[in-house]
C-alpha positions as CSV (number, residue, x, y, z in Angstrom):
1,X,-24.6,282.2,-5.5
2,X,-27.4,280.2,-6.9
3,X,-27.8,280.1,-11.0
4,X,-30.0,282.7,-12.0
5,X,-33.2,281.4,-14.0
6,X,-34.2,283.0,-17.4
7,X,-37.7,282.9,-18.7
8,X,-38.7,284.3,-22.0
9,X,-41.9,286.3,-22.6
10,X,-43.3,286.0,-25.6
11,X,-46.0,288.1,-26.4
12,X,-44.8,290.3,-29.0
13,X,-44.1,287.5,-30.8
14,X,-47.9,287.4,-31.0
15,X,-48.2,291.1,-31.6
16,X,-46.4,291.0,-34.7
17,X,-48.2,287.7,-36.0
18,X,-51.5,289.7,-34.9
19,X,-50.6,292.6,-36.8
20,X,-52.0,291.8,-40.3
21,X,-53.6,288.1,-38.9
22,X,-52.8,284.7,-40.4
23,X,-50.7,282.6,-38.0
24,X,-47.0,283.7,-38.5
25,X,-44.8,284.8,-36.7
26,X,-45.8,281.6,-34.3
27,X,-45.6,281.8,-30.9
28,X,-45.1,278.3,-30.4
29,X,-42.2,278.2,-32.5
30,X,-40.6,280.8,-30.4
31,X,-41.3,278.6,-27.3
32,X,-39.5,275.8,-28.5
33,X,-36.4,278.5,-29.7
34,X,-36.4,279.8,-26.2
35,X,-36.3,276.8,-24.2
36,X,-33.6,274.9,-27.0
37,X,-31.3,278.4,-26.6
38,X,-31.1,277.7,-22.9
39,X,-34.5,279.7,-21.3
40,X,-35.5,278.6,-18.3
41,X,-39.2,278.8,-18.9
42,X,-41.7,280.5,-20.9
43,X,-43.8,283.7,-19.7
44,X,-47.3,284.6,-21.3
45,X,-49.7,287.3,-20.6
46,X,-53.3,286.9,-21.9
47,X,-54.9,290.2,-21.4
48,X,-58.6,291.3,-21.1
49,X,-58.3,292.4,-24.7
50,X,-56.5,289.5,-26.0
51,X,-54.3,291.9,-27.9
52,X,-51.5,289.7,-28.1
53,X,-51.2,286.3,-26.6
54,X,-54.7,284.5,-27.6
55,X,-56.8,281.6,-25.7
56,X,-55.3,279.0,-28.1
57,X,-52.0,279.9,-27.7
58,X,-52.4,279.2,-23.9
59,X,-53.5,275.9,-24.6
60,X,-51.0,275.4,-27.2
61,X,-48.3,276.7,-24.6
62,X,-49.6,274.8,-21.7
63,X,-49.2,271.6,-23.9
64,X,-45.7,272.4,-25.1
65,X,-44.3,273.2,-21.7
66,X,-46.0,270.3,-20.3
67,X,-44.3,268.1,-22.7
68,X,-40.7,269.8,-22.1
69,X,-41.0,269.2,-17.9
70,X,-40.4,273.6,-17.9
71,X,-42.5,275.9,-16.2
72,X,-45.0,278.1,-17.7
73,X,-45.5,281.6,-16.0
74,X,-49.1,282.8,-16.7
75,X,-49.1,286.1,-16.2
76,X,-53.1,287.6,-15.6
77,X,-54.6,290.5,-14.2
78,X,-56.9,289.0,-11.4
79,X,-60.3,289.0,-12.7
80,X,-63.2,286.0,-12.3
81,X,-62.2,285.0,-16.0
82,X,-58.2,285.0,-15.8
83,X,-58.6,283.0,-12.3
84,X,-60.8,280.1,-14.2
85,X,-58.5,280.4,-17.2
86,X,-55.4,279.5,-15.2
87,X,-57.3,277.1,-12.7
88,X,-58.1,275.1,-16.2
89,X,-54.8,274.8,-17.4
90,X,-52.9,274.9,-14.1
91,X,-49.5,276.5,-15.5
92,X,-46.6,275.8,-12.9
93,X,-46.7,279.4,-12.2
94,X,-49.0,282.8,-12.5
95,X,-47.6,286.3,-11.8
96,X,-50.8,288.7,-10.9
97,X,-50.2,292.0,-12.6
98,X,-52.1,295.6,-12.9
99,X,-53.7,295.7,-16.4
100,X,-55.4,298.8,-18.1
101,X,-56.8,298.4,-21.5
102,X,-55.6,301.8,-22.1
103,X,-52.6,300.6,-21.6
104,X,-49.5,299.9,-24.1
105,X,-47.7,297.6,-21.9
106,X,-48.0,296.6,-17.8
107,X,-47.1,299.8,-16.8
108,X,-46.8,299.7,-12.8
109,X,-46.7,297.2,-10.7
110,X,-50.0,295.6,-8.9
111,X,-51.2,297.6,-5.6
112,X,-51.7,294.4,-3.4
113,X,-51.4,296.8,-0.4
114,X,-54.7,298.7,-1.5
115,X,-56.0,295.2,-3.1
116,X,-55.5,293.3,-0.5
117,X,-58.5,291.9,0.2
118,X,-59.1,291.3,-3.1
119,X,-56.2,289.5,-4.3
120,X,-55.6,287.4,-1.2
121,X,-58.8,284.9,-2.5
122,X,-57.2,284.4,-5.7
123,X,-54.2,283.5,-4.5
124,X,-55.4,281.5,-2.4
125,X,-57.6,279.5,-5.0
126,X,-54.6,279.2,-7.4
127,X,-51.9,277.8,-4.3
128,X,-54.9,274.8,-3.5
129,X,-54.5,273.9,-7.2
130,X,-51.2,273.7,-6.9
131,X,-49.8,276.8,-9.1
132,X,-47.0,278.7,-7.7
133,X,-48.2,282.5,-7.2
134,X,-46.0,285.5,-7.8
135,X,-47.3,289.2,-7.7
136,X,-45.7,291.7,-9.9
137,X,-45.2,295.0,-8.2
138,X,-43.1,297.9,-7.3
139,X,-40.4,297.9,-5.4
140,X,-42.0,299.3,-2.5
141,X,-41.7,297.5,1.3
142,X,-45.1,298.1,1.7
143,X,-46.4,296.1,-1.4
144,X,-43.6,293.1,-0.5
145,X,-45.2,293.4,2.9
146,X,-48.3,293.1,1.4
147,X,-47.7,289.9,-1.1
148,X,-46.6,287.9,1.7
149,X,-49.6,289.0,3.7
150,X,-52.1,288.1,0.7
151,X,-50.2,284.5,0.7
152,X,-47.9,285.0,-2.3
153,X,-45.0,283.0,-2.6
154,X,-43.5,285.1,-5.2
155,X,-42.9,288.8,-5.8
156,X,-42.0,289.6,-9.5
157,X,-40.3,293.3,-8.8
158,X,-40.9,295.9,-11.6
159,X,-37.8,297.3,-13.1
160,X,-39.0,299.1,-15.6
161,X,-38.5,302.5,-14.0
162,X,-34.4,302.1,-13.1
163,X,-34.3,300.6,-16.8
164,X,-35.5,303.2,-18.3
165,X,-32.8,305.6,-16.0
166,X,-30.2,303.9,-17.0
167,X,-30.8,304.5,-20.5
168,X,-31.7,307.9,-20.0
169,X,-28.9,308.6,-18.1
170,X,-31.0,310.2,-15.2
171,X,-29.4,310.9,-11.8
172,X,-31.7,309.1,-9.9
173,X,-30.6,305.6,-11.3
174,X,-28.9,304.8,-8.6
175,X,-31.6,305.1,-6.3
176,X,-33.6,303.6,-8.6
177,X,-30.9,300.3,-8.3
178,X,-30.9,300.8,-4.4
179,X,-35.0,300.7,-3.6
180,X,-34.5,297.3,-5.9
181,X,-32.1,296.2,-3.8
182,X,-33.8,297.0,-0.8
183,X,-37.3,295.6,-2.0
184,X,-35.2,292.1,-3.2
185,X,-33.5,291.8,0.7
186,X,-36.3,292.5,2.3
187,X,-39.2,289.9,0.0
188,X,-35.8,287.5,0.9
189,X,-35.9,288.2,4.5
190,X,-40.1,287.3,4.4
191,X,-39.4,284.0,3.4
192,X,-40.8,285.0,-0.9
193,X,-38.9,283.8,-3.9
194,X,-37.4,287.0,-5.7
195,X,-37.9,287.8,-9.9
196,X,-37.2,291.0,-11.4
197,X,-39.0,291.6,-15.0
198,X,-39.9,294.3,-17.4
199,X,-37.6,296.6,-19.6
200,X,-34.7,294.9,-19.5
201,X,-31.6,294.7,-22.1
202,X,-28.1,293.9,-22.5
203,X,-27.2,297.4,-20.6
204,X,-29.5,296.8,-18.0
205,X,-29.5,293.1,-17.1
206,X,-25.4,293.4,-15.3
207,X,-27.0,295.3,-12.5
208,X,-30.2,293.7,-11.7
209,X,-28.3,290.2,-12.4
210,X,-25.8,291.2,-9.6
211,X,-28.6,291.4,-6.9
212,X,-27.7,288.5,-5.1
213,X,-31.8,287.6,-3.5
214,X,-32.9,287.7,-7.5
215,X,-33.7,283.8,-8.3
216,X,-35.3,284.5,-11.9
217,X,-35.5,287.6,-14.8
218,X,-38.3,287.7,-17.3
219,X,-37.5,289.3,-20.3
220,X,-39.6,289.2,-23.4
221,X,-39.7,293.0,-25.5
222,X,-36.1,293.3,-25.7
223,X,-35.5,289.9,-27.0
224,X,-37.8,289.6,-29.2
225,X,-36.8,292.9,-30.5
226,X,-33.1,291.8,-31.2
227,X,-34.3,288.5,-32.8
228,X,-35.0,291.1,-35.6
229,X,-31.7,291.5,-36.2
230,X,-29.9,288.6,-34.7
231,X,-32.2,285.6,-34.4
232,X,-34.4,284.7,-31.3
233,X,-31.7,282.1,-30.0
234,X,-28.6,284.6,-30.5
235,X,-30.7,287.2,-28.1
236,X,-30.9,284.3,-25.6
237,X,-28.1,283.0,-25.3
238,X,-26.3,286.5,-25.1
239,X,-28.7,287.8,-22.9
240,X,-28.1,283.9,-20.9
241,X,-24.4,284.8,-21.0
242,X,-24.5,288.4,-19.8
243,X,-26.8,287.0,-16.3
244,X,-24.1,284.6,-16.0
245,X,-21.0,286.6,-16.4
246,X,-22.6,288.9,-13.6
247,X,-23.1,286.1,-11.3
248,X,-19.9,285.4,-11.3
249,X,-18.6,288.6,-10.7
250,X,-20.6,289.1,-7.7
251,X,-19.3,285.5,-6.4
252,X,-15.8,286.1,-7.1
């Protein structure tokens, strides 16, 4: 089984540093943590509202990655402005999500079955320039169906929802586990590359680690939360450890 890839979302890095202005804690600082503690890449979102991640720390980003030979995952809701945003800085990747300024975080994933017709021009502007196009979105057959219709190379699956059964201890986390499962085989079986992102911890991250299709998690909240207490490199590389450890058991 293939090494699973980790890439670090920032943006609450950018929450906290926006929280009473000035310019710490700095995003590009964490960047540079990340990828030395053994991230794979670094994951932004630049929202509508700018609420967290700002236009200079994409161009700040884009330079640092750029300079390191990682990948930087744009992630953008897909509007006119985010499209010309990520055709000028031509990030190695961009994961279209649903955005709501109403909002806290990305709460579902993107309906590129209803959107189709929309989103599939996007993509396909973003693939000419050579950026590597993921969709973030339920794990529903119809909306994998969908992302490899709309010319998507990627689908990001949303895993929120079994992450937050898990720690909840509701009875339909294992169903939850098994529509992931099921979503992951059957984006493998269409040919798309396979993440899984959003909600994820130490509790979590075993099981969605052990699903074999899964080439890449992004995690950002969680870490940046535990950083608190143990440092942004300590949350890495146990978090780096844990996806490795359940690799391996599935191998074995």
């Amino acid at each position: 089984m293939s090494r699973l890839r980790l890439g670090v979302n920032i943006d609450h890095v950018a929450t906290v540093r926006n929280a009473r202005g000035g310019t710490t804690p700095d995003p590009m600082r964490a960047a540079e943590i990340a990828l030395a503690a053994g991230a794979d890449g670094v994951t932004a979102h630049l929202r509508e509202d700018r609420r967290h991640i700002s236009d200079a720390d994409m161009d700040a980003l884009a330079a640092i990655t750029r300079r390191r030979g990682l990948p930087l995952n744009f992630e953008m809701a897909v509007t006119a402005e985010m499209e010309a945003i990520a055709l000028s800085h031509r990030p190695h990747a961009c994961c279209l999500v649903a955005e709501r300024r109403e909002e806290l975080t990305t709460e579902g994933g993107l309906d590129v079955a209803k959107g189709l017709a929309a989103v599939a021009p996007v993509i396909g502007r973003l693939v000419q320039a050579g950026i590597r196009v993921s969709c973030f979105i339920d794990p529903d057959p119809a909306q994998v169906a969908a992302s490899k219709a709309a010319g998507a190379q990627v689908v990001e699956l949303h895993v929120g929802p079994y992450c937050d059964a898990v720690r909840e201890r509701a009875p339909d986390a294992g169903a939850r586990l098994a529509a992931l499962q099921a979503a992951a085989a059957e984006a493998a079986r269409l040919g798309l590359e396979v993440h899984a992102g959003h909600g994820i911890d130490y509790e979590t991250v075993k099981a969605i680690a052990a699903i074999p299709e899964l080439a890449e998690l992004n995690i950002g909240h969680f870490l940046v939360g535990e950083a608190i207490f143990v440092g942004l490199a300590a949350a890495i590389q146990r978090m780096r450890a844990l996806m490795d450890a359940a690799r391996a058991e599935q191998a074995a």
